[in-house]
PLY file of the C-alpha trace (Angstrom):
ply
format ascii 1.0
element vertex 401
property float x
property float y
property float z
element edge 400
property int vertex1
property int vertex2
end_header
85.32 129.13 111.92
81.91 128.30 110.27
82.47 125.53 108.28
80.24 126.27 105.68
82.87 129.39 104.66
83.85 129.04 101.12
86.57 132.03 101.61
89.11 131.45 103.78
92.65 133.16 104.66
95.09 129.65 104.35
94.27 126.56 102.66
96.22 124.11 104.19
96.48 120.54 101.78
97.96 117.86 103.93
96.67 116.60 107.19
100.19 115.03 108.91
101.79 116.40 111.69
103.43 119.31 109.64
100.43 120.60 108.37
98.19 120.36 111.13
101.01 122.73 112.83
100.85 125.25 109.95
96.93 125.42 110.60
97.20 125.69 114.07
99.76 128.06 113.94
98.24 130.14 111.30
95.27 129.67 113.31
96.67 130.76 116.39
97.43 133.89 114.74
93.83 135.14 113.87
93.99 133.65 110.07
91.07 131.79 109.13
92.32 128.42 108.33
90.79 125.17 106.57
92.94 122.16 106.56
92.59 119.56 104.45
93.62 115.73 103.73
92.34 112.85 102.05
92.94 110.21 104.76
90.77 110.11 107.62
92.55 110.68 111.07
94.89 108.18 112.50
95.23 108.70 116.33
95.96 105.70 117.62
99.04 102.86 117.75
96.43 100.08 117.20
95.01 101.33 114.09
96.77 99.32 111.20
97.33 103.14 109.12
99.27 104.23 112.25
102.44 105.96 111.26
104.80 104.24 113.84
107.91 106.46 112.98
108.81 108.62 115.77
110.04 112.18 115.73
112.96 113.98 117.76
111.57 117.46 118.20
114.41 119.39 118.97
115.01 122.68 120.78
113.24 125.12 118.31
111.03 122.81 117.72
109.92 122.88 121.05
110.19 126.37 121.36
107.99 126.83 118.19
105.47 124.54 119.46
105.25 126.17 122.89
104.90 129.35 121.37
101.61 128.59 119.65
100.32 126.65 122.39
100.86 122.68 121.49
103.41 121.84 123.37
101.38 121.21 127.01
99.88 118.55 125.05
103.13 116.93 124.11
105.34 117.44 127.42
103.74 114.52 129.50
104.30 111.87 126.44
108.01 113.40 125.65
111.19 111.12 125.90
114.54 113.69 126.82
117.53 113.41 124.04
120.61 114.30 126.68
123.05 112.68 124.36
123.80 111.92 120.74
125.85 108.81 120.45
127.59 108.00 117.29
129.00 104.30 117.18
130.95 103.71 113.90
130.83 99.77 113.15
133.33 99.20 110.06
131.99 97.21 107.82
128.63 94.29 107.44
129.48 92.07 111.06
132.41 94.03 112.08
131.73 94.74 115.96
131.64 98.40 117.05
135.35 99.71 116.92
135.09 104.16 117.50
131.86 105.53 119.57
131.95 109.59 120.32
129.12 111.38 122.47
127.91 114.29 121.93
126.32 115.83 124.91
124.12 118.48 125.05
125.23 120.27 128.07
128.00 121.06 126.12
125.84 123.79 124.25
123.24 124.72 127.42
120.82 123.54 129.86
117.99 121.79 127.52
118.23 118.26 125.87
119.34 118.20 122.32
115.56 117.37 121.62
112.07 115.48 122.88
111.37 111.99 121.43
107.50 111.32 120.44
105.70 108.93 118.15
103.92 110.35 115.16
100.82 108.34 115.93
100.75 110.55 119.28
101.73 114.01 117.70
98.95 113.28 114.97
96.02 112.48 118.05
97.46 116.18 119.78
97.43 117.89 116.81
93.64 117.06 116.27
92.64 117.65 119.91
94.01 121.35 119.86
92.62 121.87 116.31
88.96 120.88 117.54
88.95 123.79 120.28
89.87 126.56 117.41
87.55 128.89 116.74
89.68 129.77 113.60
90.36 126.43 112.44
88.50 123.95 110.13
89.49 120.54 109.73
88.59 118.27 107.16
90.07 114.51 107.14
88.78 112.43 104.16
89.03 115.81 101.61
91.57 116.56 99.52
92.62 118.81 96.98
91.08 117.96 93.50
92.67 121.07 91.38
93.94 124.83 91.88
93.31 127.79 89.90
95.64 130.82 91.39
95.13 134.29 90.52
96.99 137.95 91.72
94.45 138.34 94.40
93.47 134.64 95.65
93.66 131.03 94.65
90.77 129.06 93.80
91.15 125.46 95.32
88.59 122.91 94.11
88.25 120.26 96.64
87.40 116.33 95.91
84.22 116.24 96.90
83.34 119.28 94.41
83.08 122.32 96.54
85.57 125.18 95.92
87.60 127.10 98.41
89.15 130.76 97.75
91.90 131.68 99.56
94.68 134.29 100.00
97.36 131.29 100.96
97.20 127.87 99.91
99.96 125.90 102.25
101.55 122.82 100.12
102.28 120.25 103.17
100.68 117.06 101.30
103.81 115.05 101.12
106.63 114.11 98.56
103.90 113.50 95.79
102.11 116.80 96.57
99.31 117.89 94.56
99.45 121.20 94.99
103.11 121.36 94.26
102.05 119.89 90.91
99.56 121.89 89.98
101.83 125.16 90.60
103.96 123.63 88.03
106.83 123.15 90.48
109.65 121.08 89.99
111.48 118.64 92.31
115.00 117.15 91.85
114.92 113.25 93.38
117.87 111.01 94.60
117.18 107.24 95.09
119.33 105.57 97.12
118.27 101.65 96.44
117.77 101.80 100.33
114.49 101.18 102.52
114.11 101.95 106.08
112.85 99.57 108.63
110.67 101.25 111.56
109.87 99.56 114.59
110.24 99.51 118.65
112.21 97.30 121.11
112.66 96.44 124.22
115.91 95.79 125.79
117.84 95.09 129.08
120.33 97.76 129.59
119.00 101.34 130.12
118.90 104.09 127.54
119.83 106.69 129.62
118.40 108.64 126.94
120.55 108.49 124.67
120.00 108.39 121.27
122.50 106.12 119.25
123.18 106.10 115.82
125.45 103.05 114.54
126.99 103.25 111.29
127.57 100.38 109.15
127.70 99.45 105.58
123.82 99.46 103.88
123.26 102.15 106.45
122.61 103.63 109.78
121.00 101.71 112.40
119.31 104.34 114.88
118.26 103.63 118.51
115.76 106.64 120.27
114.45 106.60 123.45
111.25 105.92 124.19
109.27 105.63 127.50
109.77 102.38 129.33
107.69 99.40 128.08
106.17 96.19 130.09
108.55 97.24 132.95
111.64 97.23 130.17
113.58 99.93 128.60
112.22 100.58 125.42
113.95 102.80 121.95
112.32 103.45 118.72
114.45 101.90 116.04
115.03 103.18 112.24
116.85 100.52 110.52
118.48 101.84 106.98
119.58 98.93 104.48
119.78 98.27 100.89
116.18 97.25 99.23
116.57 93.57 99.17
118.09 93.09 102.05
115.25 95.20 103.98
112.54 93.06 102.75
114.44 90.22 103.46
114.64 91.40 107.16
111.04 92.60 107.25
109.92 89.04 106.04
111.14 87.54 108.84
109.64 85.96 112.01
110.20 87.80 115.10
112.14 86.13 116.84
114.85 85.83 113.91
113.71 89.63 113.43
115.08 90.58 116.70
118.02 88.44 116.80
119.11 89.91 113.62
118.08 93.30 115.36
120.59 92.72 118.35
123.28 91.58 115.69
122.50 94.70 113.99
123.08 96.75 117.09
126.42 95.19 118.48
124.40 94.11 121.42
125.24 97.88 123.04
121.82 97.78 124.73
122.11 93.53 124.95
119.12 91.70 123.24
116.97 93.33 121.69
113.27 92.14 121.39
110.56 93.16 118.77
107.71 94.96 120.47
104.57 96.02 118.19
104.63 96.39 114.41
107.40 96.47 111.81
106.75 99.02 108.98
109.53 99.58 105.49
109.55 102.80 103.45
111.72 103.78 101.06
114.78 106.53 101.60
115.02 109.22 99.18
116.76 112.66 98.65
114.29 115.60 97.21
114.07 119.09 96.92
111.86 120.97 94.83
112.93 123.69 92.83
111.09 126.62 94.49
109.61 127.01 96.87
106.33 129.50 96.01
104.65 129.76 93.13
101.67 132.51 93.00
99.46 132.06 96.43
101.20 129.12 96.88
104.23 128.15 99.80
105.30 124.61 99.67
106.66 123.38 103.40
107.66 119.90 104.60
108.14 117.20 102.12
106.31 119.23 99.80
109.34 120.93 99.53
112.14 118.96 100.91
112.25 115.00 101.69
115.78 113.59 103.87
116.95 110.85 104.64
116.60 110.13 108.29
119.65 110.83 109.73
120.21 113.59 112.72
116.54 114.28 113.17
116.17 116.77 110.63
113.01 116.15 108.49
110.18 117.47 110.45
112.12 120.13 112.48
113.23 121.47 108.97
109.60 121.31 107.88
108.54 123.20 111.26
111.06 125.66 110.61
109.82 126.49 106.88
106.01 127.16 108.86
107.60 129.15 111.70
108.93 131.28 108.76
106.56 131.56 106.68
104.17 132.31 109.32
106.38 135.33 111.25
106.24 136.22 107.45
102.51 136.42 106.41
102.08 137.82 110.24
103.67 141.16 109.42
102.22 141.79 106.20
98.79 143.23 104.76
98.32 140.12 102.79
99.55 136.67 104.07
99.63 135.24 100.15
101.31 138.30 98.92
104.29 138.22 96.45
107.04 139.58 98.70
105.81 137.20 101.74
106.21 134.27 99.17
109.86 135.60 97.71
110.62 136.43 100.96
109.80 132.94 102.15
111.34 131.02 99.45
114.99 133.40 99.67
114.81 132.61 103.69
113.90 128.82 103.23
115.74 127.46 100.27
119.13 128.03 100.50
119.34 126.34 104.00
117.25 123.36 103.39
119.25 122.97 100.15
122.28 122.78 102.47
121.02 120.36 104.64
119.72 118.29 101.96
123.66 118.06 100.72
124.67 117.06 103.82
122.62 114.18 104.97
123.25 113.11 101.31
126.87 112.99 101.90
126.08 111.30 105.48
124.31 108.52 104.23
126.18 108.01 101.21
129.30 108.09 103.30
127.45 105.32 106.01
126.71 103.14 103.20
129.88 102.89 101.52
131.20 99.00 101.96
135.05 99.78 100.78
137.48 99.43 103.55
139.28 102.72 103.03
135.78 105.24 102.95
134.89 103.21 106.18
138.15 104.09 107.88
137.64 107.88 106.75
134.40 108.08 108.08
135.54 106.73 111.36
138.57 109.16 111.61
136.19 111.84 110.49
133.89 111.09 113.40
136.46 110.89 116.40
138.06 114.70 114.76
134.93 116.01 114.40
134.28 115.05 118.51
137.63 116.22 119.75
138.09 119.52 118.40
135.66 121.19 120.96
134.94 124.74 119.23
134.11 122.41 116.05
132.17 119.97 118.22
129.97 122.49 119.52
129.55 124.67 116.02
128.13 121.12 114.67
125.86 120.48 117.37
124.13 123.99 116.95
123.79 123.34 113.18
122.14 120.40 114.02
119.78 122.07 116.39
118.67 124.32 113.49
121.32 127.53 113.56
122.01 128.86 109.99
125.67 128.35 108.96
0 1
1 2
2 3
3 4
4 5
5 6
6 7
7 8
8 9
9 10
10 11
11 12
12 13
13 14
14 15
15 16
16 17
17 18
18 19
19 20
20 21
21 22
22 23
23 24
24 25
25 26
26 27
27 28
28 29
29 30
30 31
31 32
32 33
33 34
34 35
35 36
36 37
37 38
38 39
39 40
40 41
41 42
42 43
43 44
44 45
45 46
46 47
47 48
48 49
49 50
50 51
51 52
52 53
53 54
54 55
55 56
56 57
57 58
58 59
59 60
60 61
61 62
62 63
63 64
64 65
65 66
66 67
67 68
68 69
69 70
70 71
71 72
72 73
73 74
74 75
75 76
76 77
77 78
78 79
79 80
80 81
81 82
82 83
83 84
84 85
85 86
86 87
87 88
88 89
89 90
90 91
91 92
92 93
93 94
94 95
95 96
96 97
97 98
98 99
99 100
100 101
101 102
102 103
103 104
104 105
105 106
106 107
107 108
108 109
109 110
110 111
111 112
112 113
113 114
114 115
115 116
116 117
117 118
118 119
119 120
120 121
121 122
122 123
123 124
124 125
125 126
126 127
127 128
128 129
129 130
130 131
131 132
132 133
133 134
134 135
135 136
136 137
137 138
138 139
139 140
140 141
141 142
142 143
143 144
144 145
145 146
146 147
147 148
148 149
149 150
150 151
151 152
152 153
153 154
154 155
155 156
156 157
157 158
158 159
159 160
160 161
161 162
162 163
163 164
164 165
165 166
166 167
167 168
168 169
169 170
170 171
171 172
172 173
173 174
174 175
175 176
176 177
177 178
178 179
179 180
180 181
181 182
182 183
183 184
184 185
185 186
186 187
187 188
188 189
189 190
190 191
191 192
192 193
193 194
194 195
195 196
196 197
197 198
198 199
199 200
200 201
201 202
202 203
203 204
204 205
205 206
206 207
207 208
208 209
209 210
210 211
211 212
212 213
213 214
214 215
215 216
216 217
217 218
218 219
219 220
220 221
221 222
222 223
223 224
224 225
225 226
226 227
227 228
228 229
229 230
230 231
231 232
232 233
233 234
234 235
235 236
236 237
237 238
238 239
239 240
240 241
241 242
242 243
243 244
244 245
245 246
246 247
247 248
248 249
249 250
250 251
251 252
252 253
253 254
254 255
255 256
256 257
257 258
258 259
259 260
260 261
261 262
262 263
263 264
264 265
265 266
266 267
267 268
268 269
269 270
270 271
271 272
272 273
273 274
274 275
275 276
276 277
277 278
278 279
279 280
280 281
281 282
282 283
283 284
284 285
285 286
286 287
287 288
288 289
289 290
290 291
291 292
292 293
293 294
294 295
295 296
296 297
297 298
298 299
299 300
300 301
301 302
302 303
303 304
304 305
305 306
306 307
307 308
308 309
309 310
310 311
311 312
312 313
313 314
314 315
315 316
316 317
317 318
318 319
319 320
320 321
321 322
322 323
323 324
324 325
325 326
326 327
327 328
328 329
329 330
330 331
331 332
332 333
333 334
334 335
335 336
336 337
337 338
338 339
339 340
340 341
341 342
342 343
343 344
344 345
345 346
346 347
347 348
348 349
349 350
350 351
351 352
352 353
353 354
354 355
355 356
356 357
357 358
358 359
359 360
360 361
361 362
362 363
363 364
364 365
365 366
366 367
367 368
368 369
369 370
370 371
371 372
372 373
373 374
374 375
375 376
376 377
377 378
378 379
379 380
380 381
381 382
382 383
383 384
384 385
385 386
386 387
387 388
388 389
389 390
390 391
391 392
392 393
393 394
394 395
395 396
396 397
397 398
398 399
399 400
């Protein structure tokens, strides 16, 4: 695409992982497609911006991203999810006392999911935008305003040029701009919680396995990653109340990861602090609608969970696989029954998704003896009632209930 285009098919705001899929989807399918973002390009671990979260791409996910040619970039770097353990721990230092797996050849051949750090989707992303011919990407821009009429919106862009296009794509984050100037709404729950992100090593193997140990304050979530300095290594997403995160994250790493293995019930035996610590706050947040005129909101534009069962970004790649099959059949890919379309598709599921990891979390961080007992009852019915078992693990994956 020539870059010095000032019409364009899909404006994309938002350079993370989610929207540098919805450009190279679009992208893939013919539409001319600028991307923007404010921040420059983070590709690497080492660079002190690096978003050291990982992300459990699961089965449509994959699919998705095969489909529009990314995944050959990913496959190599991927870290199988066979099983989904869920260890419930009572309450603050109680050891682990009820652990269920859920396996995923009980629902067919693949792995629940693929385990890759956002760092790494980020630097793939990039690479496979750069050899585009339909694709324009633009890290250090952002959007500055939006004026949206019947037959285009007109995007002005921070460093004063504007863009017209048929489709502006809202995938700048929980504080989206664009979201704001269509005038959209978002409903927010705080939690008083903060999430911990890091990686360990440890002795015993992963097998992967990804664990999830509830507790009160919060889960405590162990994903496999590839093997470390000879030693079995998980990704670790460490949900507690705020002062008692900070209090963790100020400490020294040794006392970090001895607090880590306490954490854990020593189920993978010590636990040792490997690379950076980062802390970001949990909240609950959906926005309103979804579209406004020219305008689809997707990720956590639109939606922002907790993260708990691996749902964030595979609900924000399915709101771009829809709204792309969507714009792909029609005349015009902005149009006004593409965007209610979209938004009567999207919605309703993400809204009850957003409900449930609500209850989840609220339920994992509840410190009275009797909610802690439910929870673990809940768990070992939910795992031995087979049909039920199942039906859960394919609304995890992404089917609508």
């Amino acid at each position: 695409m020539d870059s010095t285009d000032h019409d364009v098919d899909i404006l994309v705001a938002g350079g993370g992982p989610a929207g540098l899929v919805a450009a190279a989807a679009f992208g893939h399918h013919g539409f001319r497609t600028l991307v923007v973002d404010p921040h420059p390009a983070v590709t690497s671990e080492n660079d002190p911006d690096a978003d050291l979260r990982t992300t459990a791409l699961l089965q449509p996910a994959r699919a998705f991203l095969g489909e529009i040619g990314l995944w050959d970039q990913l496959a190599d770097h991927a870290t199988p999810l066979a099983t989904m353990r869920i260890v419930d721990a009572g309450g603050a230092h109680a050891a682990p006392r009820i652990t269920r797996d859920f396996d995923a050849d009980d629902i067919g051949p693949l792995p629940f999911g693929w385990n890759l750090p956002n760092w790494l989707l980020r630097r793939a992303f990039v690479a496979a935008l750069s050899g585009m011919a339909q694709v324009a990407y633009r890290p250090g821009t952002g959007v500055a305003a939006m004026l949206t009429r019947a037959d285009a919106a007109h995007v002005t862009l921070d460093d004063g040029r504007t863009v017209r296009a048929r489709l502006v794509v809202a995938a700048d984050g929980r504080h989206s701009t664009v979201r704001k100037a269509a005038g959209i709404s978002v409903r927010t729950t705080r939690y008083g919680q903060k999430a911990l992100v890091f990686a360990v090593t440890h002795d015993a193997p992963h097998d992967n396995v990804s664990t999830e140990i509830h507790r009160s304050g919060g889960p405590f979530t162990l994903v496999p990653l590839p093997d470390r300095d000879g030693k079995p290594c998980s990704a670790v997403v460490w949900m507690e109340r705020g002062p008692e995160a900070q209090r963790l994250m100020a400490l020294d790493p040794a006392a970090f990861s001895a607090a880590a293995t306490a954490r854990s019930g020593a189920i993978y035996g010590p636990l040792t602090l490997t690379g950076r610590r980062s802390i970001w706050p949990i909240i609950s947040q959906i926005a309103d609608r979804f579209h406004a005129e020219r305008t689809a909101l997707v990720a956590e534009a639109a939606h922002v969970v907790p993260p708990i069962g691996a749902q964030g970004m595979n609900m924000s790649l399915a709101d771009i696989r829809c709204l792309v099959d969507l714009a792909v059949k029609a005349d015009d890919p902005g149009g006004q029954d593409v965007l209610r379309a979209y938004g009567r598709a999207r919605r309703p599921d993400v809204a009850l998704r957003v409900t449930g990891i609500d209850m989840l979390n609220r339920t994992s961080m509840a410190a009275p003896r009797v909610i802690r007992d439910l929870r673990g009852a809940g768990i070992v019915a939910l795992h031995g009632i087979a049909p039920l078992r199942r039906t859960l693990m394919q609304l995890g994956l992404g089917a609508r209930g």
